[in-house]
Every structure is written in structure tokens, then in C-alpha cells.
C-alpha positions, 0 to 999 in steps of 0.5 A: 511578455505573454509568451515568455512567460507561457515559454517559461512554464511550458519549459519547466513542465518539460523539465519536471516530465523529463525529470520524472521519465528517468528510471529509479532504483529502489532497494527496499527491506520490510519487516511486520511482525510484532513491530514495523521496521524497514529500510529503503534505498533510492537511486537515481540517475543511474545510482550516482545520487543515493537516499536513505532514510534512517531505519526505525528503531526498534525499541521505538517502534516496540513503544509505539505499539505498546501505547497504541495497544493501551489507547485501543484497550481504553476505546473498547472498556464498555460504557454505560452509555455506549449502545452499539461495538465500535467500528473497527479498521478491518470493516472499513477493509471489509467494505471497501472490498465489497464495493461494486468493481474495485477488486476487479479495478484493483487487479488491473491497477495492479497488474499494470504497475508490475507490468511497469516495475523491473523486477531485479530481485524479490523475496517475501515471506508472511501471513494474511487475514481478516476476522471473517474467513470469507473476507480473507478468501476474498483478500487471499484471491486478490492477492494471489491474482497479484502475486501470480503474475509476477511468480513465473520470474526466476528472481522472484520468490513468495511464500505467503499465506492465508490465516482464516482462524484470526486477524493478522498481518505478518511480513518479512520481504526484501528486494531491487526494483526499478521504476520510471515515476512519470509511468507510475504516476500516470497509472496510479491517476487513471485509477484514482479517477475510474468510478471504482476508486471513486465508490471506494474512496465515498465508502470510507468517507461514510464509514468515518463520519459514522466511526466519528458519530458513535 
């Protein structure tokens, strides 16, 4: 009985492996400006089974963010009782940037899921920025590390650049890529698990307890 059930499993993580190994195509749409809309289309099996998500509606999304601006507003009126400024998501950015190897480990990561991706066509457009302008230097390098591997290939065009003035993060790209998801699970898992990620992931873990604490 052992053995046909140990015959059962190793056959269906065989299947789910040889499922994984065949290529995906993705057709993808982003958009962040003053909202977030996009548009994604999955094929697969060599474009006979199709997925598409329901795009997000704008006057939606324009609601979203106007409720999410009046919490904010509401957690930074100042109190009586409140001693220090409230921990904000761009220095949580800001720390797990500075933390020992990850934007070396980040590159590399990097690096190697563009060197996995088959890029068919790639336009984008935007503008970056975090409130220190030498946090945003350091994110401007990490992200023209990214992009200047990839900005030698003909069907590739980016024009995105660094605001040092103000926080920002503004987006407008569309493109087809193809990839294999057992090869991208597997880079992702090698740098889920290198001491960098690792540092990284302590860092943001200390950084909400202490946002939970104030």
C-alpha cells in the first residue's frame, strides 16, 4: 500500500512540475497617476486557455483613494497625548533599503528574473521619488541597474525619472512577456531565503511592532 501511495505523490509532483515548466504569456496595462488601473491577460498552453481580470473602475478607485486620504488626515491631526510623528511607509522603504546587502541581493534577483523573462514588447513611462533626496538616489540607482539591462533590446522603451523635490510614484506602461513559472518560483525561493531577504523581512517586522506600539 506504501508504495502506490508514495507512487501517487511522486507522480502529481511531477505533474504539477511539468505544469509549472509550460511558458506563460502575459499582456499587461499599469497606470498610477492619481489612481491605479490596469489590465492583465494570461495565456497559456500556447494562447489556447486565456484569463482576464476585470479592470478596475476608475470612479471606484478615485473613491478608494479619497476615503484612504481622509483616514490618513484623521492619524496625523496632532494630539494632546501624542509624544513623537507617526511612522510613515516611505521609512519603512527607507530602512529596508539601508539594510546590510539586500540592494546588491535585490539587483542580482533582478537581474536574473529579466534574464528568465522573454521580452516580446515593453513601454513605460513615469516618475520616482521618496521624501529624502538620497533615499531617492539610492532607489534611482537600483532602478537604473534594473532597467539598464533590459534598455539594449530594440522592443524595449523607458523613459522614467527621478523626482528629488517630492514623494512620488507615478506610472504608465504597457507590455507581452513570456515566462516559465517553475524558473521564476525558483529564483524567487533562492532570494526569499539569502540572509539579505532575511535581514530585510527582520527589519520590517521590528519597524511594525514599533508603528503598532506609538
Amino acid at each position: 500500500m506504501l508504495p502506490v501511495i508514495l507512487s501517487i505523490i511522486a507522480g502529481l509532483l511531477l505533474l504539477s512540475l511539468l505544469i509549472l515548466a509550460i511558458p506563460v504569456t502575459v499582456t499587461f496595462s499599469v497606470q498610477r497617476l492619481e489612481t491605479f488601473t490596469n489590465q492583465v491577460t494570461i495565456g497559456w498552453l500556447f494562447g489556447r486557455l486565456r484569463y482576464a481580470p476585470l479592470r478596475e473602475d476608475r470612479v471606484k478607485g478615485k473613491k478608494r483613494v479619497a476615503r484612504r486620504e481622509k483616514k490618513t488626515v484623521k492619524k496625523t491631526v496632532p494630539t494632546e497625548t501624542e509624544a513623537a510623528p507617526a511612522r510613515r511607509p516611505s521609512d519603512l522603504a527607507k530602512a529596508i533599503l539601508k539594510t546590510r546587502g539586500f540592494i546588491k541581493r535585490t539587483i542580482r534577483l533582478l537581474q536574473t528574473l529579466i534574464g528568465a523573462i522573454r521580452l516580446r514588447t515593453l513601454q513605460m513611462k513615469g516618475r520616482i521619488g521618496l521624501n529624502d533626496p538620497y533615499d531617492t538616489g539610492r532607489l534611482w540607482g537600483l532602478f537604473s541597474a534594473l532597467t539598464g539591462i533590459i534598455h539594449m533590446k530594440q522592443q524595449v522603451l523607458i523613459q522614467v525619472e527621478p523626482d528629488f523635490n517630492h514623494p512620488a510614484f507615478e506610472i504608465d506602461g504597457h507590455g507581452i512577456i513570456r515566462i516559465i513559472p517553475l524558473q521564476m518560483i525558483a529564483i524567487t525561493i533562492l532570494f526569499l531565503i539569502s540572509p539579505p531577504a532575511l535581514r530585510a523581512a527582520w527589519t520590517a517586522i521590528k519597524w511594525s511592532r514599533r508603528r503598532k506600539e506609538r
